[in-house]
C-alpha positions in Angstrom: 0.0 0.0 0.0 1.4 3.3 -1.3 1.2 6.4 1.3 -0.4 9.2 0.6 2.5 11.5 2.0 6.7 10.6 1.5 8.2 11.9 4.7 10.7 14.6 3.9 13.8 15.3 5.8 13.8 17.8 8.0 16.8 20.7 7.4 16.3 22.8 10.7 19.8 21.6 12.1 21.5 23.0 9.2 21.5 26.6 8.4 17.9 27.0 6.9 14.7 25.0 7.3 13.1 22.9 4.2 9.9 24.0 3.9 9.1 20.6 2.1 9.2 18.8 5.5 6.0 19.6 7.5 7.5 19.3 10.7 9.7 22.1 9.8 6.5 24.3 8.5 5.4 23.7 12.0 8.7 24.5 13.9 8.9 28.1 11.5 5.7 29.3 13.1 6.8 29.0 16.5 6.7 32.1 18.3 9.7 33.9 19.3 10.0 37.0 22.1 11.7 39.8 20.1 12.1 43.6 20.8 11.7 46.3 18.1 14.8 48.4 17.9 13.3 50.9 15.5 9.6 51.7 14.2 8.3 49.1 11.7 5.6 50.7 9.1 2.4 48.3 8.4 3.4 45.3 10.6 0.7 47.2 13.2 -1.7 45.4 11.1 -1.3 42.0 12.7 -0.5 43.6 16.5 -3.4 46.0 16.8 -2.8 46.7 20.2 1.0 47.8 19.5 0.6 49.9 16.5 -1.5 53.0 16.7 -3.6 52.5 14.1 -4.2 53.1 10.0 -3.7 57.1 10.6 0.2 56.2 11.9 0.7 53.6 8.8 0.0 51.0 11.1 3.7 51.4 12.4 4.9 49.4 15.7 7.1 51.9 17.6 10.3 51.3 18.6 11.2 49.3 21.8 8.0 47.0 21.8 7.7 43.6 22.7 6.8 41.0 20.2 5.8 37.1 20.1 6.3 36.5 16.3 7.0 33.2 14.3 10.5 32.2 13.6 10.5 32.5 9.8 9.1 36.4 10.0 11.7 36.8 12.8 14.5 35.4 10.8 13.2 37.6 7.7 13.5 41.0 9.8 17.0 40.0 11.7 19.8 42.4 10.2 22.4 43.1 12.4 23.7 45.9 10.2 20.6 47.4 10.0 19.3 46.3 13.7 15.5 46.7 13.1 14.5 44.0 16.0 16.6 41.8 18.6 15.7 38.8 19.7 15.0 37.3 23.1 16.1 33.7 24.1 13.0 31.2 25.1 13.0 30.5 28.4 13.7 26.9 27.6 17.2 28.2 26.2 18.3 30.2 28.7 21.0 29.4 31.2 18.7 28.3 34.2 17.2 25.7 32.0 20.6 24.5 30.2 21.6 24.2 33.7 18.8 21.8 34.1 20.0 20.0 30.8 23.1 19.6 32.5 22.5 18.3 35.8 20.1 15.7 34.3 18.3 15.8 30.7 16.3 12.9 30.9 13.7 14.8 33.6 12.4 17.5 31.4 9.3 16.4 29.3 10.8 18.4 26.1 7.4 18.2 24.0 5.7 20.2 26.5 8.6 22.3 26.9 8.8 22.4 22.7 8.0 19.5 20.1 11.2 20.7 17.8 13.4 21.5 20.6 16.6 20.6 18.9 15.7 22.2 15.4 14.3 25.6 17.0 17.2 26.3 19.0 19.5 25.3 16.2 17.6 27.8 14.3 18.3 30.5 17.2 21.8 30.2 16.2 20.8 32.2 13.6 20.5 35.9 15.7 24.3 36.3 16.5 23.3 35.7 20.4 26.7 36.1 22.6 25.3 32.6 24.2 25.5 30.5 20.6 28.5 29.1 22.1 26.7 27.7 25.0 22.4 27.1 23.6 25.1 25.2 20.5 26.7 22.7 23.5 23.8 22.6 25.6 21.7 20.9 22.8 24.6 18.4 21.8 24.9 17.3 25.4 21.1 17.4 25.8 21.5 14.7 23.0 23.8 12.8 23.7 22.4 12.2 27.2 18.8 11.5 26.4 19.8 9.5 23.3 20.6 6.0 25.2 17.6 6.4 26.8 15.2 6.6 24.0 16.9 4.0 22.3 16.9 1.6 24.8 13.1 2.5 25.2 12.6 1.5 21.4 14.5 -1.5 21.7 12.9 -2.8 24.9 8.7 -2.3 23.9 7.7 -4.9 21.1 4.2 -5.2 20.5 3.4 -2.5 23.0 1.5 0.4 23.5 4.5 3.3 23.5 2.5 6.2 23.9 3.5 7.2 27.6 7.5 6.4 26.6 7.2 8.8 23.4 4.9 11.7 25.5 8.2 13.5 26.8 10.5 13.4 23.3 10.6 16.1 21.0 9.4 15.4 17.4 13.5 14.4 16.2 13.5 12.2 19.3 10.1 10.5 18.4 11.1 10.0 14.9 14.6 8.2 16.5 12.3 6.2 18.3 9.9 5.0 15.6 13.7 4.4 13.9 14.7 1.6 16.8 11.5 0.6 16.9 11.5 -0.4 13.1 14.8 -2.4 13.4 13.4 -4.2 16.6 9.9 -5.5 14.5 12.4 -6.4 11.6 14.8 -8.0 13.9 11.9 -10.4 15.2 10.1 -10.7 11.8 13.5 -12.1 10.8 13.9 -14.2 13.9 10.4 -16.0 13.5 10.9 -16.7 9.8 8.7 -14.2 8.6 11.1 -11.5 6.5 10.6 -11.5 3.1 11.7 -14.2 0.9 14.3 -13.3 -2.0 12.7 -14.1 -4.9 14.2 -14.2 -8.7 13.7 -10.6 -10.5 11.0 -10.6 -13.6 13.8 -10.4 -15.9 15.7 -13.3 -14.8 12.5 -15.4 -14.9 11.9 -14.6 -18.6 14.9 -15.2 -19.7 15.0 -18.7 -18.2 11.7 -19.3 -20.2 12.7 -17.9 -23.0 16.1 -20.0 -22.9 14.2 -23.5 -22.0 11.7 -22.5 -25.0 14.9 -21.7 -27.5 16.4 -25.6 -26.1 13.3 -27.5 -27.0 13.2 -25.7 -30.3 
């Protein structure tokens, strides 16, 4: 049975996003705290209560305070220009990477944010003087829930993993779903039920055709 959508690979841990992979739609439209560090004409339009109306152009004034999505965010970011700077999610910030730290495994990271590792990859693009340390804090983050979540995958056949999945992020469900995969091939295989290998549609003809060319 064909499916009606082909997963495509997500790009938000590179530089840009691939807006051919859904779950990085979804992880562009998170919001992000910013502050306006100069009056922005006609964005007043979606932040009514910021802007002072049509008769002021619909113009945010400077030094307001913003939720916006990521990909609007990343569109206004210049730092030559400095037209809006960017404030750290909570999540990101050092109390929390001290968290991450001390023990990863505790924090339920889909509550905290389903594309955790791809939206603060993507923070790396506002120049923050903490890249350095939001960079390290998500490889360690990683590495130390990584185990974890595969031994989970590895351990559950034929069971419902709803509760073991609830606390990953979407990458670490999608890791998950990975071991799990290898584990119902693994058994497939060890009951005798994998696939058999079976001559190609070519090779068969050709033995016909050859048999039918002997008894000619």
């Amino acid at each position: 049975m064909s499916e009606a959508y082909f997963p495509v690979e997500s790009g938000a841990l590179g530089p840009e996003e691939n807006f051919l992979s859904l779950d990085d739609i979804l992880m562009s439209h998170e919001k992000l705290p910013v502050r306006t560090e100069t009056a922005i004409p006609r964005l007043g339009a979606f932040f009514p209560e910021r802007s002072g109306g049509a008769e002021t152009d619909n113009t945010i004034p400077q030094g307001s305070k913003l939720e916006i999505p990521l990909w609007l965010a990343k569109g206004l970011f210049d730092n030559r220009r400095r037209i809006l700077s960017v404030e750290l999610p909570k999540i990101y910030q050092e109390g929390w990477r001290t968290v991450f730290s001390a023990d990863a495994n505790v924090v339920d990271l889909h509550k905290m944010g389903p594309h955790f590792y791809g939206f603060g990859s993507q923070l790396l693009h506002f120049d923050s003087p903490e890249n350095a340390d939001i960079s390290q804090s998500l490889l360690q983050t990683f590495i130390g829930r990584f185990r974890r979540i595969m031994d989970s995958s590895q351990n559950a056949y034929n069971e419902d993993t709803s509760a073991l999945v609830a606390r990953l992020d979407e990458m670490e469900r999608g890791l998950f779903q990975t071991g799990q995969k290898g584990l119902n091939d693994f058994q497939c295989w060890e009951k005798g039920q994998a696939s058999q290998i079976t001559a190609s549609n070519l090779v068969q003809n050709y033995k016909k055709r050859k048999f039918t060319d002997m008894e000619d």
